[in-house]
Backbone bond lengths (Angstrom), bond angles and torsions (degrees), N, CA, C in turn:
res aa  C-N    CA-C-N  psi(-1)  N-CA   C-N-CA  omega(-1)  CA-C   N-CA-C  phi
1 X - - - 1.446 - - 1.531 110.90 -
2 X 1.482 115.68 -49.32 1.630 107.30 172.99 1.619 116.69 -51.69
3 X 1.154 123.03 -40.01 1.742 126.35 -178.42 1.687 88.81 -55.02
4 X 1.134 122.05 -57.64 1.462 106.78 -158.10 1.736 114.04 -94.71
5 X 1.334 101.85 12.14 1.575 102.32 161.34 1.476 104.12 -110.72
6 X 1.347 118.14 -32.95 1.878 108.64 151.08 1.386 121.61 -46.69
7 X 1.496 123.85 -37.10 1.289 108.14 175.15 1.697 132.32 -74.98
8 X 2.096 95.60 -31.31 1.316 95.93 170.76 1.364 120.34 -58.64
9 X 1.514 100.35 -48.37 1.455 107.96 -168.99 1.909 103.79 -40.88
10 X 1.285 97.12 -69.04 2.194 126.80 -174.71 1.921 76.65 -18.07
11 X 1.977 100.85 -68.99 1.447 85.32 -139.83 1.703 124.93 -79.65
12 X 1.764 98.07 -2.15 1.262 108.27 177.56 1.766 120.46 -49.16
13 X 1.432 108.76 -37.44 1.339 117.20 -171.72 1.576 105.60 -80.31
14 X 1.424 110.30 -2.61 1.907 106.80 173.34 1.884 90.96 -76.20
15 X 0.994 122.69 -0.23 1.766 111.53 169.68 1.422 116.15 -107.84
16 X 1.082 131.65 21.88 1.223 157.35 -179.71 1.827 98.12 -28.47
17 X 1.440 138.02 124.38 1.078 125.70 -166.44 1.611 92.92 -83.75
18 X 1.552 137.52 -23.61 1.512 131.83 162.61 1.485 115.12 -48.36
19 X 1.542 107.22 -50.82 1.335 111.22 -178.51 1.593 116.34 -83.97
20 X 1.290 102.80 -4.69 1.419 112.25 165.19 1.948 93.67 31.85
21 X 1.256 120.34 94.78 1.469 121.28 179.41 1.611 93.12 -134.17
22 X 1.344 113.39 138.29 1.561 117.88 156.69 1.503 133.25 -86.81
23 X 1.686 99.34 -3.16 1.148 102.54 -157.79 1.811 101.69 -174.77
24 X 1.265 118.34 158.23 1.097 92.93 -168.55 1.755 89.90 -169.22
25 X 1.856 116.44 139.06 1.833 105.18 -170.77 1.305 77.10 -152.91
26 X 1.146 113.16 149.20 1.579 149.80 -165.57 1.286 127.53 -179.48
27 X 1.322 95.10 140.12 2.041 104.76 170.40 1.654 83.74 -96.74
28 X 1.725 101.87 140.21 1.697 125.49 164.98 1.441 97.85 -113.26
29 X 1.633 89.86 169.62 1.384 110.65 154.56 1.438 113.47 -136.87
30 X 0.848 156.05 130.65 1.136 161.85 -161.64 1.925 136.33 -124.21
31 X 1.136 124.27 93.19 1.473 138.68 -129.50 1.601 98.25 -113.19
32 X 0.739 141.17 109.89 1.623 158.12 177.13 1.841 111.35 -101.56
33 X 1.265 117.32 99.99 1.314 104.22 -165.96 1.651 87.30 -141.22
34 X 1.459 100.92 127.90 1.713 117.81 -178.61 1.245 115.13 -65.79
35 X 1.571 118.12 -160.01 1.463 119.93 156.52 1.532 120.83 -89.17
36 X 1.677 110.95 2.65 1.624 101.99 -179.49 1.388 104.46 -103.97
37 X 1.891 114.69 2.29 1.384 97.06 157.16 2.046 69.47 104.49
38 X 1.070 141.21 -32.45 1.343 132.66 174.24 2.143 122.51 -32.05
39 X 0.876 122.54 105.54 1.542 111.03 166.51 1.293 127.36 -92.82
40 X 1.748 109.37 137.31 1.500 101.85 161.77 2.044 87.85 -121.99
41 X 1.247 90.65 163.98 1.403 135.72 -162.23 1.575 136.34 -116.34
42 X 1.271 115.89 80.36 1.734 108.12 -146.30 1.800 93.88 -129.98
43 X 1.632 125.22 128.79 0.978 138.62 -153.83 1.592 110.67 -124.46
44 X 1.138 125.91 134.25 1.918 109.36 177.15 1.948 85.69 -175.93
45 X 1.171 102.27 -140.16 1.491 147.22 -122.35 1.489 121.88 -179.51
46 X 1.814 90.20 101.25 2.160 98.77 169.42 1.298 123.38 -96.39
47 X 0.993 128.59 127.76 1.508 104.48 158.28 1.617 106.97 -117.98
48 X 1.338 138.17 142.61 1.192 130.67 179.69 1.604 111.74 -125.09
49 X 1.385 109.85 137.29 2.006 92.47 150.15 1.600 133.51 -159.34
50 X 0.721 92.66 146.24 1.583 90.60 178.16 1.100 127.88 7.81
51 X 1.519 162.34 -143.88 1.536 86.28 -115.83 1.584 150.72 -42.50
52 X 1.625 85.89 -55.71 1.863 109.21 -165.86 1.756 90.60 -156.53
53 X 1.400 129.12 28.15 1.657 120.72 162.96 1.405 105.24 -90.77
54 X 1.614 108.05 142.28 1.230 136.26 173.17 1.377 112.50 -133.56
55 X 1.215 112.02 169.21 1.583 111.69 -171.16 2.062 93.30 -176.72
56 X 1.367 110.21 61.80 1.445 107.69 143.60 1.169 140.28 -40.22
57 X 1.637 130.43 98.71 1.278 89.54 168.09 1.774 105.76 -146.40
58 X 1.871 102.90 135.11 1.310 97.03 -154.22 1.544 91.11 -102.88
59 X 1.371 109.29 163.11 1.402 140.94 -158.31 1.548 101.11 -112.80
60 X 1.394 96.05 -63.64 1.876 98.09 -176.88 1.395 121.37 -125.83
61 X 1.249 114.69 136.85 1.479 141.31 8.80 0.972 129.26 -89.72
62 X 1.698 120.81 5.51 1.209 127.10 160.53 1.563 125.18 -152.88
63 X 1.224 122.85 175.78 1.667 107.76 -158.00 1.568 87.88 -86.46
64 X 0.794 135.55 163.53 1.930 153.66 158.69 1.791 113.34 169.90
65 X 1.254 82.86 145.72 1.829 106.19 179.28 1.363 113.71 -130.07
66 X 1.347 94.14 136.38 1.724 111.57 -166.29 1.925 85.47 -117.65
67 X 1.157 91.82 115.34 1.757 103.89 156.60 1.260 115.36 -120.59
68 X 1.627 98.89 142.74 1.535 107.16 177.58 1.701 99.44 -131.27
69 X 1.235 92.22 142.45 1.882 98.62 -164.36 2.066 97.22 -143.54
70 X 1.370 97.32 74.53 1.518 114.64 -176.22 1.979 97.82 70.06
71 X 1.332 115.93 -114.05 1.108 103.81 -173.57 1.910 118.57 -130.27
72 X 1.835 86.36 56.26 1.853 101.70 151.74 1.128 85.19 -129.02
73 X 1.813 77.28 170.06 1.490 101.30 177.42 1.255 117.33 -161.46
74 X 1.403 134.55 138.27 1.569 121.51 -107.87 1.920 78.02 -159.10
75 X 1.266 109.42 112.82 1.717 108.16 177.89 1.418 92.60 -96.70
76 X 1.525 125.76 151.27 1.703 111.65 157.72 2.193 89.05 -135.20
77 X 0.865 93.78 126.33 1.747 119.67 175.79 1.395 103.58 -93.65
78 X 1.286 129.41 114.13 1.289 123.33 -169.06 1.469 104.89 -107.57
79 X 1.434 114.12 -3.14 1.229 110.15 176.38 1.855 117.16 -91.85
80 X 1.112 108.32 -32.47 1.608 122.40 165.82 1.300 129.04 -89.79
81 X 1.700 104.35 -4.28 1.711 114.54 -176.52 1.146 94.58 31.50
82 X 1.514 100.32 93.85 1.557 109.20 179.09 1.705 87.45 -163.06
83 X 1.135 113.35 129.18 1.854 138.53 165.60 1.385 131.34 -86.92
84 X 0.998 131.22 111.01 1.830 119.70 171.23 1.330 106.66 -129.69
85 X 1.290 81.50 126.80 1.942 100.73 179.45 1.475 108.62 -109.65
86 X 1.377 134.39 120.78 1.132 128.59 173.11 1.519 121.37 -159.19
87 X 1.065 106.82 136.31 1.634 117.22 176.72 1.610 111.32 -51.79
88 X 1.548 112.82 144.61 1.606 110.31 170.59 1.414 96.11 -109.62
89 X 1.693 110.14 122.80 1.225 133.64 -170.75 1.173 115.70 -86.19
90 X 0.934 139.69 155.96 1.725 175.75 129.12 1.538 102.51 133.94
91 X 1.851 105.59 -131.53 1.291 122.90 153.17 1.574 121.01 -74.19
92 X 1.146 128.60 35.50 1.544 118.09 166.69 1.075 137.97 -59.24
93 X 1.143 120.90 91.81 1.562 127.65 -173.01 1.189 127.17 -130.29
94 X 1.365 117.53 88.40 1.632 153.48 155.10 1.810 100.12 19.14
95 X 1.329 113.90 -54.89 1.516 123.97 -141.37 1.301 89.12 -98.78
96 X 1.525 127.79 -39.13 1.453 117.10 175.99 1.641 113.47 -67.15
97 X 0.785 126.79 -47.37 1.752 130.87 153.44 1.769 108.69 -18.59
98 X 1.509 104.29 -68.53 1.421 109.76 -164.76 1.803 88.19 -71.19
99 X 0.573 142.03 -22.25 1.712 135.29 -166.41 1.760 79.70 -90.41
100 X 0.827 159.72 -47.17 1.349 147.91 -147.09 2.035 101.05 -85.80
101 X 1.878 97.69 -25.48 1.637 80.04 -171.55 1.529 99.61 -100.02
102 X 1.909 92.78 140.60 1.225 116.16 -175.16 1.740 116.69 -115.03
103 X 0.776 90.51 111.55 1.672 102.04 166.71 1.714 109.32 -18.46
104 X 1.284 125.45 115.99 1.655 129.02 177.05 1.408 110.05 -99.15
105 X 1.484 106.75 -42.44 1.624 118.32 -172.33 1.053 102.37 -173.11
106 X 1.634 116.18 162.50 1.488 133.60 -157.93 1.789 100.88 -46.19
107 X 1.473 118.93 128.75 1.138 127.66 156.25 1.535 112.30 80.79
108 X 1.818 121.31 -3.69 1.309 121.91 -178.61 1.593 99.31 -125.77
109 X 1.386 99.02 138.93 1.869 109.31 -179.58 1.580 91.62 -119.11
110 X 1.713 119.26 142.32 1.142 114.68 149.79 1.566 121.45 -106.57
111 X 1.269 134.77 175.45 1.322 124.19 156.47 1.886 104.17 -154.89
112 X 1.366 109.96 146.95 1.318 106.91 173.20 1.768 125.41 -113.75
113 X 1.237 108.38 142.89 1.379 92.56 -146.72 2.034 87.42 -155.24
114 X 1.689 94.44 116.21 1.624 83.40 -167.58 1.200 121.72 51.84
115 X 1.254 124.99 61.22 1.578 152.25 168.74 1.836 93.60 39.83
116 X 1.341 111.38 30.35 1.688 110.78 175.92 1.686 109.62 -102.91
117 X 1.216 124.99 135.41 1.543 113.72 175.14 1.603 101.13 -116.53
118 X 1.611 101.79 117.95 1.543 111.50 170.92 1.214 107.21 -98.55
119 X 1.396 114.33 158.55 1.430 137.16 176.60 1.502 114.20 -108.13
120 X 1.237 124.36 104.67 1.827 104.73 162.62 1.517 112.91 -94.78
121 X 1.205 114.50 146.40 1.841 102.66 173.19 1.396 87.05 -133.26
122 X 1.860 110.26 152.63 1.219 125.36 170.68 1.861 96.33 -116.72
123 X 1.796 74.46 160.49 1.244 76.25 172.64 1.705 102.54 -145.35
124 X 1.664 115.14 153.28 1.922 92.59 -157.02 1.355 121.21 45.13
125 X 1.360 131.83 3.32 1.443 115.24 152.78 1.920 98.64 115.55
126 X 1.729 100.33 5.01 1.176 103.88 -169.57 1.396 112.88 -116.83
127 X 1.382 140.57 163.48 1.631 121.85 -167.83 1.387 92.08 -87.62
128 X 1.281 118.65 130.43 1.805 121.29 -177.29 1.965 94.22 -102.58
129 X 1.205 115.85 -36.62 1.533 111.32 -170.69 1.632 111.36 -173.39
130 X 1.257 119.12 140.56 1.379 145.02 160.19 1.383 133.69 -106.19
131 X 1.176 118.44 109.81 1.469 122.79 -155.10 1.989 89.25 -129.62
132 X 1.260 79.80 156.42 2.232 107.68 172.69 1.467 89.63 -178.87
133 X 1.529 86.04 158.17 1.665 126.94 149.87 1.488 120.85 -52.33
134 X 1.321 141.47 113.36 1.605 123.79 -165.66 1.858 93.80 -89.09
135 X 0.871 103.69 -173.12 1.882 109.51 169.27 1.400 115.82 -68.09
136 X 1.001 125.66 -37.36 2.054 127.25 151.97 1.495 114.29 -70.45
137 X 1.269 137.71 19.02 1.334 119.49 148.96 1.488 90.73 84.81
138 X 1.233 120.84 5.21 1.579 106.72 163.43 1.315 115.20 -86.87
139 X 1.771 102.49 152.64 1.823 98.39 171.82 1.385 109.74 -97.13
140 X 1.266 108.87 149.07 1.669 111.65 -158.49 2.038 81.00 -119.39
141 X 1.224 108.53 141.18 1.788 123.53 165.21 1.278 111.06 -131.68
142 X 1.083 133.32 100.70 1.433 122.67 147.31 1.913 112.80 -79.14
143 X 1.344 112.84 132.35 1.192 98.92 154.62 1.422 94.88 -136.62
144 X 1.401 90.07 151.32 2.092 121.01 176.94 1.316 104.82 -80.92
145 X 1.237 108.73 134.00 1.672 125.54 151.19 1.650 125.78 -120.00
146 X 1.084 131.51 154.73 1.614 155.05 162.67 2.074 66.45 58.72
147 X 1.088 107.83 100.06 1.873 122.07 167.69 1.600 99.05 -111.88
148 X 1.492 110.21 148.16 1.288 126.68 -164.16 1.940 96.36 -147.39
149 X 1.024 129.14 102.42 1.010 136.32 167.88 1.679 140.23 -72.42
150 X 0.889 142.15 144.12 1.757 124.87 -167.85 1.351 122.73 -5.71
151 X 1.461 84.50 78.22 1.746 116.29 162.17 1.576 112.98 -96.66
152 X 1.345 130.94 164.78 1.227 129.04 163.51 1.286 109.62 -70.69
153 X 1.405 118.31 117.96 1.497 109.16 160.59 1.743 108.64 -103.55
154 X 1.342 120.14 179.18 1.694 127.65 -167.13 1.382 81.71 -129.92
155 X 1.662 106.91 117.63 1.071 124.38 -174.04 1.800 112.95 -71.87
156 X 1.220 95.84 -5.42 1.871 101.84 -176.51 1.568 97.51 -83.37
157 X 1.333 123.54 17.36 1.295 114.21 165.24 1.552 123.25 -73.31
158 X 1.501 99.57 -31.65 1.806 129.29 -151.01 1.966 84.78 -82.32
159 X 0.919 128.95 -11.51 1.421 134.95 -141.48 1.896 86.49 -93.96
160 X 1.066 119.72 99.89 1.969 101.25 -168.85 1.420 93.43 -75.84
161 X 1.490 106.52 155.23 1.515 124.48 -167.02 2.238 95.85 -127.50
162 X 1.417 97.04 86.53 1.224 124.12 -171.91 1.712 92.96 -97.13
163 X 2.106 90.59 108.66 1.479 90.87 176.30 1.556 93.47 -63.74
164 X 1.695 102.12 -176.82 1.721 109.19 -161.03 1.748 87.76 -104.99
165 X 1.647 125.86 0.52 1.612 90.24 172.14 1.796 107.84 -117.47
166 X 0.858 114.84 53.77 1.294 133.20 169.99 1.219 118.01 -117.94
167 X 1.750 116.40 128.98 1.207 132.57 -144.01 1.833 94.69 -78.60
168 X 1.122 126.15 142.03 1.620 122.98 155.73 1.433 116.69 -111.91
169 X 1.377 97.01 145.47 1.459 125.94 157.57 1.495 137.25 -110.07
170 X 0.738 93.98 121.64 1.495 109.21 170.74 1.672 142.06 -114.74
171 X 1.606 105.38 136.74 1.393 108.63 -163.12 1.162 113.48 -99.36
């Protein structure tokens, strides 16, 4: 559950009302590093848009896709053919987050959100990486590569495509 409230959170701030973006596609990398200084290492592909669609999907070290389609959100593990479907609970709302991050200094926004403080930094005017503390004291990095900004995306992407012999769960 933290990976995929790290990701909402990460990708909420690609709508940044400064960066005013509708849409937003990128290759990440994504860096998980403890308190003993330990790394893990996780590689894929975003596409996001307007409203609240997401479409994770990581490559390395293993295949899985995180869709978000307003407020479900749908894991598919392709290595365990294993499904999770689940509602994002309470008041969660993406846009109040991005209204909270404020510009500190040239090219870095912070915002705090659930006693968490994220960082976005641009770079050329583009989001290069988003970093916080997760709830275990790990440091979480995403940084973006080859980024493409308000492009048309086809919203039948957000739609998860759950082969039919993979087990589901539901929350």
């Amino acid at each position: 559950m933290k990976y995929i409230l790290l990701l909402l959170l990460a990708t909420t701030f690609l709508y940044s009302n400064e960066l005013n973006l509708d849409s937003f596609k990128a290759k990440f990398i994504q860096t998980v590093t403890n308190d003993k200084g330990h790394k893990l290492e996780y590689k894929g592909s975003i596409v996001a848009s307007k409203p609240q669609y997401m479409l994770w999907s990581y490559t390395f070290p293993a295949k899985k896709d995180i869709v978000i389609n307003n407020y479900r959100v749908t894991v598919i593990e392709y290595d365990i053919e294993q499904v999770q479907i689940r509602n994002i609970h309470g008041d969660f709302d993406f846009f109040k987050i991005l209204k909270k991050a404020k510009k500190i200094k040239p090219n870095v926004y912070e915002a705090n959100f659930n006693e968490i403080k994220y960082l976005l930094k641009l770079d050329a005017g583009k989001i290069s990486s988003i970093s916080y503390l997760d709830e275990l004291e790990n440091s979480i990095l995403i940084t973006f590569s080859e980024q493409e900004e308000n492009v048309k995306i086809d919203k039948s992407i957000f739609t998860p495509n759950i082969p039919l012999d993979f087990d589901i769960i539901r929350d």
